[in-house]
Backbone as JSON, one array per atom type, in Angstrom:
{
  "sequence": "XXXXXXXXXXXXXXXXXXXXXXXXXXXXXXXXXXXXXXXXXXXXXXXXXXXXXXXXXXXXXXXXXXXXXXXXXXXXXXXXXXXXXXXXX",
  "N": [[10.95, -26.7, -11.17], [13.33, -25.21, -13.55], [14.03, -23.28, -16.09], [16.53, -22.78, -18.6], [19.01, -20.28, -17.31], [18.24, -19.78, -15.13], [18.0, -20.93, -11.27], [17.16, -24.2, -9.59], [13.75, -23.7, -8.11], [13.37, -20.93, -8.81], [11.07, -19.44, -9.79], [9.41, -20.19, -7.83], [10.32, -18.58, -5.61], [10.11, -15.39, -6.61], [7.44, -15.53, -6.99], [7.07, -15.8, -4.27], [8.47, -13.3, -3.32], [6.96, -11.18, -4.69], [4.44, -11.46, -3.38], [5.24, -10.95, -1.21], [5.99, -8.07, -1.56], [4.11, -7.01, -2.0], [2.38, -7.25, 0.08], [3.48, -5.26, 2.17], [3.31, -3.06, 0.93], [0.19, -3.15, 1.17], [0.05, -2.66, 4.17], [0.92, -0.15, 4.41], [-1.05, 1.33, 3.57], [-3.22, 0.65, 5.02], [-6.54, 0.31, 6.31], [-7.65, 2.87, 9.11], [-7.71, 2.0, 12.88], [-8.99, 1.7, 15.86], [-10.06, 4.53, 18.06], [-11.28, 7.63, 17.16], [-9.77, 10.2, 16.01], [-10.1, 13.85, 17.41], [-9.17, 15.85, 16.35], [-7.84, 17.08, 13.54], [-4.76, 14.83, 12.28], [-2.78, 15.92, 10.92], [-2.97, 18.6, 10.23], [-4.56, 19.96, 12.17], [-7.43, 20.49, 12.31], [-10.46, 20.42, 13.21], [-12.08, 17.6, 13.12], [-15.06, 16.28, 11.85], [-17.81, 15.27, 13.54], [-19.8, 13.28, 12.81], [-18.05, 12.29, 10.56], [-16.35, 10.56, 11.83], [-17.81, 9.13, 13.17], [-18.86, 7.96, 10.92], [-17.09, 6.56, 9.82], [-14.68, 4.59, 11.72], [-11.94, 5.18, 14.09], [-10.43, 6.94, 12.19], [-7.98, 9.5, 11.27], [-7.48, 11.66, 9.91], [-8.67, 14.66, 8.48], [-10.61, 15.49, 5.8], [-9.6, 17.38, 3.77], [-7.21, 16.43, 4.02], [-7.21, 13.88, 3.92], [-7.77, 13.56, 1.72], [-5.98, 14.83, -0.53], [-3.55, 13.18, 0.24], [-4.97, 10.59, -0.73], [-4.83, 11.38, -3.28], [-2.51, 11.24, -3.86], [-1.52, 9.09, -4.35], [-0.14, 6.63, -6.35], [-1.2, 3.87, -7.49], [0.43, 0.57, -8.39], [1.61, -0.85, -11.57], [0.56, -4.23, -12.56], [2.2, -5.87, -13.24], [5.06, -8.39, -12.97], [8.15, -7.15, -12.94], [10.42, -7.84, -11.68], [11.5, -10.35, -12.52], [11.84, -10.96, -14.85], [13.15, -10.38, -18.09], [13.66, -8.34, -19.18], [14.35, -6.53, -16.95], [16.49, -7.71, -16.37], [18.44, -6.62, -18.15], [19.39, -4.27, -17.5]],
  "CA": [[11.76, -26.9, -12.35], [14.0, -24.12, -13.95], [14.74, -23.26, -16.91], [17.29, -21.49, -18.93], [19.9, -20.34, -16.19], [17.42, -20.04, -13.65], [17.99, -22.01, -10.08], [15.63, -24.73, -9.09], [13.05, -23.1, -7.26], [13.4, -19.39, -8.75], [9.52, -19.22, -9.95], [8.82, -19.76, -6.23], [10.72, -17.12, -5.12], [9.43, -14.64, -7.35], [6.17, -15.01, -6.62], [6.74, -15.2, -2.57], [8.94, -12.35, -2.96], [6.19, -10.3, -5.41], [3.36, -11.2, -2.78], [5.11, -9.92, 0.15], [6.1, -7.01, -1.81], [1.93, -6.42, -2.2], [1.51, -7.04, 1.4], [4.0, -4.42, 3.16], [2.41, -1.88, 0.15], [-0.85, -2.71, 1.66], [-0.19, -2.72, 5.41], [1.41, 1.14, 4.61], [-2.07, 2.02, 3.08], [-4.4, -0.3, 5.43], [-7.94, 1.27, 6.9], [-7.53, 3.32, 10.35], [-8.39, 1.07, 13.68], [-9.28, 2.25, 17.21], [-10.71, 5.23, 18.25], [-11.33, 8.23, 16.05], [-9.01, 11.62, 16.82], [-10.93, 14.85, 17.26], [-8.78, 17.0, 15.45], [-6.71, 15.68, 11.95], [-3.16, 14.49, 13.01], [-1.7, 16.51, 10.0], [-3.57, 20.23, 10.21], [-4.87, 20.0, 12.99], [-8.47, 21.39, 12.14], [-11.53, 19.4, 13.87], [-12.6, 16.43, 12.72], [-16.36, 16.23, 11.79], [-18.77, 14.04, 14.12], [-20.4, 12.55, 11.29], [-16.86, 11.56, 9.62], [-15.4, 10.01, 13.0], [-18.96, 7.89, 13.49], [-18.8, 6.29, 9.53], [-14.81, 5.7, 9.86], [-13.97, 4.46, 13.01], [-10.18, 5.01, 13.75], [-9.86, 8.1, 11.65], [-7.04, 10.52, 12.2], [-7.33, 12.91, 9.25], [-9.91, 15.37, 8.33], [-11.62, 14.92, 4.66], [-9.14, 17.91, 3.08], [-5.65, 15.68, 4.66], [-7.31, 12.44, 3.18], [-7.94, 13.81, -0.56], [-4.35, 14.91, -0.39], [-3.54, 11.83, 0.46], [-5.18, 9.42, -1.84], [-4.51, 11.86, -4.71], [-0.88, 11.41, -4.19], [-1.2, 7.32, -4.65], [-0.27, 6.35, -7.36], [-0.78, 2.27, -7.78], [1.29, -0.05, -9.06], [1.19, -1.88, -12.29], [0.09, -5.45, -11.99], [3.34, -6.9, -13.76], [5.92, -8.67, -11.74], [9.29, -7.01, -13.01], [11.69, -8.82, -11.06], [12.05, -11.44, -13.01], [12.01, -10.39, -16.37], [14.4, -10.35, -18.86], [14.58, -6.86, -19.7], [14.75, -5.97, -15.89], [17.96, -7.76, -16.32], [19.28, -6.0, -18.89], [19.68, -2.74, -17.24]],
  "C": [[12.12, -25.54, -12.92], [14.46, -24.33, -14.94], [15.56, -22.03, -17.58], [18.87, -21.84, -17.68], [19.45, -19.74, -14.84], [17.87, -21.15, -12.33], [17.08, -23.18, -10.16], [15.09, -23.65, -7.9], [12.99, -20.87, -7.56], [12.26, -18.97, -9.3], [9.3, -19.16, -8.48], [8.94, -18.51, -5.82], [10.55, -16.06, -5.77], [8.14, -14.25, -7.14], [5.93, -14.88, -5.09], [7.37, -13.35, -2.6], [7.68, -10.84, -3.66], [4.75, -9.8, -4.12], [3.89, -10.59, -1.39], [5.61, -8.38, -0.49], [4.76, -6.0, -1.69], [1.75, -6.54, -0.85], [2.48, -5.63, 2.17], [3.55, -3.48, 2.39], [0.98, -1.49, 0.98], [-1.01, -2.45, 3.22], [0.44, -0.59, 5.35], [0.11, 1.47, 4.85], [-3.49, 1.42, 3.6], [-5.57, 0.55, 6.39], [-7.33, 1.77, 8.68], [-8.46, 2.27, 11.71], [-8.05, 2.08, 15.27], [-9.88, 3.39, 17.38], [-10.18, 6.59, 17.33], [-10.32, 9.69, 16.68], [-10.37, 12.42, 16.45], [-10.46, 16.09, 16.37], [-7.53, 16.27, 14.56], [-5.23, 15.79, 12.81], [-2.27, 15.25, 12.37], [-1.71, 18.25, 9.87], [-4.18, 20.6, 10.92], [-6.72, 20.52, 13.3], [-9.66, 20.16, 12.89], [-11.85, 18.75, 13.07], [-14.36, 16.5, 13.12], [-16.95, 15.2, 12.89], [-18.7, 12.83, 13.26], [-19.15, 11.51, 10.84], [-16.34, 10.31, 10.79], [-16.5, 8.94, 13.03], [-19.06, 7.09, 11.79], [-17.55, 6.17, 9.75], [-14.43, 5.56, 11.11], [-12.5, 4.73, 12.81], [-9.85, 6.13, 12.46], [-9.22, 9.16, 11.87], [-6.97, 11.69, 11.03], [-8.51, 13.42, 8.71], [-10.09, 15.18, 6.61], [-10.55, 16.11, 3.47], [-7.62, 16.88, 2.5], [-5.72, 14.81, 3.85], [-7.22, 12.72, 1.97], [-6.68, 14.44, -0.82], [-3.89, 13.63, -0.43], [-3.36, 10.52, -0.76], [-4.8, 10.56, -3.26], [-2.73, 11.67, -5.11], [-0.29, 9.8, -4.01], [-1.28, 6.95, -5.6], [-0.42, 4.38, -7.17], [-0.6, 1.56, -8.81], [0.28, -0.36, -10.08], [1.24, -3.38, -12.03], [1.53, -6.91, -12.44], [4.45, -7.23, -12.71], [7.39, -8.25, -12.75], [10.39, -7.37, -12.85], [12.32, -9.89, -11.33], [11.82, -11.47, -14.46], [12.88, -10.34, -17.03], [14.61, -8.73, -19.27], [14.27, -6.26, -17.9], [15.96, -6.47, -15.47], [19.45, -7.41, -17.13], [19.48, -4.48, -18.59], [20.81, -2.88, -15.73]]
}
């Protein structure tokens, strides 16, 4: 049910379109799988033992990664897209 000058069915689509928005976010930012590199993929500097045996599937060295996550910002939890003042702009 829709109201206003909404479609039928435009709550649905809002929230399919919000949750695949959250899933291709998280498949960018999803844990490393398969075997570990020996030297980071980005600076090339060796990759610790130690680091490669707790993180399987790790390709960057511990400087690359904190680079990295420091430069993620994450979202706010509001869905925008269907908002009234995201349609006034």
């Amino acid at each position: 049910m829709a109201g206003g000058w909404a479609k039928d069915g435009a709550v649905s689509e809002q929230i399919e379109a919000s949750i695949s928005d959250e899933l291709a976010r998280m498949k960018q930012h999803r844990a490393p799988v398969g075997e570990s590199f020996t030297e980071c993929a980005e600076c090339g500097e060796e990759i610790p033992e130690a680091r490669r045996k707790a993180i399987p599937g790790v390709k960057l060295c511990i400087d690359c990664q904190r680079d990295r996550d420091s430069a993620y910002k994450p979202r706010g939890g509001i869905n925008r897209r269907g908002s009234k003042d995201s349609q006034l702009k």
